[in-house]
N, C-alpha and C positions, 0 to 999 in steps of 0.2 A: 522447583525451578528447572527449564530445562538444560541449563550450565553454558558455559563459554562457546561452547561447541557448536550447539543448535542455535544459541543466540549469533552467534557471528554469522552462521551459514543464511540465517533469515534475513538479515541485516545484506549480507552480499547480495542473496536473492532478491531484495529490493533495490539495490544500486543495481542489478543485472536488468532487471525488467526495466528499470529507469533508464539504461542506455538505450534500449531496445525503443521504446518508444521514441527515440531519435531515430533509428536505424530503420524502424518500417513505419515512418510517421503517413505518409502517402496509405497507408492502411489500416483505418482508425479502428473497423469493423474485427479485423484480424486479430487485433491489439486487444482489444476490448474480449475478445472469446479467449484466446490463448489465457490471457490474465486471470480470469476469469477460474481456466481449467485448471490452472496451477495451482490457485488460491486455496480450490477444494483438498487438496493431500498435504498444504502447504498448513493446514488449520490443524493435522493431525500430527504434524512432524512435532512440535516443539513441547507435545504431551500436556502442555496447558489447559485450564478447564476450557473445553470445549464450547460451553454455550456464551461464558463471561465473554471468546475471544471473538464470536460471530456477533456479538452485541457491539464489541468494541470496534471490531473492524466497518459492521455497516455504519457506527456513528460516526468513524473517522471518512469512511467513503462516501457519506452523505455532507459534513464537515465540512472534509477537507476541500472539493470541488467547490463548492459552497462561497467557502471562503477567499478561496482564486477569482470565482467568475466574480466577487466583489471589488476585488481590488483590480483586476482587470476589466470592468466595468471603469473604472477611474479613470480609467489610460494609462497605468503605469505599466504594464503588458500587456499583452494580447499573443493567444494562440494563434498561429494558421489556421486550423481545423478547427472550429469552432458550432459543436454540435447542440450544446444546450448551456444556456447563461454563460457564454464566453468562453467554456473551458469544454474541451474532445472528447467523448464518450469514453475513453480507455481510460481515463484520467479516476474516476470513483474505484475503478479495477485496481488500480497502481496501489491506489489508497488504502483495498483491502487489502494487500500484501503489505503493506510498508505498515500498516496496525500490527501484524506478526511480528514482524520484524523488531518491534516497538516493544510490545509487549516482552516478549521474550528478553531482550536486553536489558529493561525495565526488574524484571523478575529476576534474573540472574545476579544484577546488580546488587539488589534487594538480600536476597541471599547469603551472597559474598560475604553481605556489611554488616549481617548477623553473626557470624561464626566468629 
């Protein structure tokens, strides 16, 4: 497990890139790389098995958007930017950070509740 530490930090790390995409929404393209660039050192920080967490994050970043541009397909929201099935291209990016984030806290928890 990679402990309170790394878990908390990936957890902020996702609420940080979650503000951001308010803050440069006018820049989906920019969103979507930065994210993107992070994601990659952001997979090795939490020391988790590496391939389970590229598994986990692409099925939450295919999922998760997924799952938005359904229910925003309803009418109950709607993105501004709206680049593919109702939800922004940066949006799958987010996703794979917020799976670290997940995972990690998930794992740590796990842990804790052993000892």
């Amino acid at each position: 497990a990679p402990g309170w530490r790394k878990a908390v930090l990936s957890v902020a790390l996702f609420f940080a890139l979650y503000y951001l995409s308010g803050t440069f929404k006018d820049h989906p393209m920019g969103l979507y790389v930065a994210f993107m660039l992070i994601w990659l050192p952001h997979l090795s920080f939490t020391g988790l098995d590496l391939r389970k967490l590229v598994v986990f994050s692409v099925l939450l970043g295919v999922l998760g958007p997924l799952a938005e541009g359904m229910r925003s397909d309803t009418g109950f929201f709607a993105y501004a930017d709206q680049d593919a099935y109702y939800v922004p291209l940066w949006l799958s990016a987010l996703y794979f950070n917020g799976a670290i984030g997940l995972a990690a806290l998930v794992s740590t928890v796990d842990a804790a509740r052993r000892r």
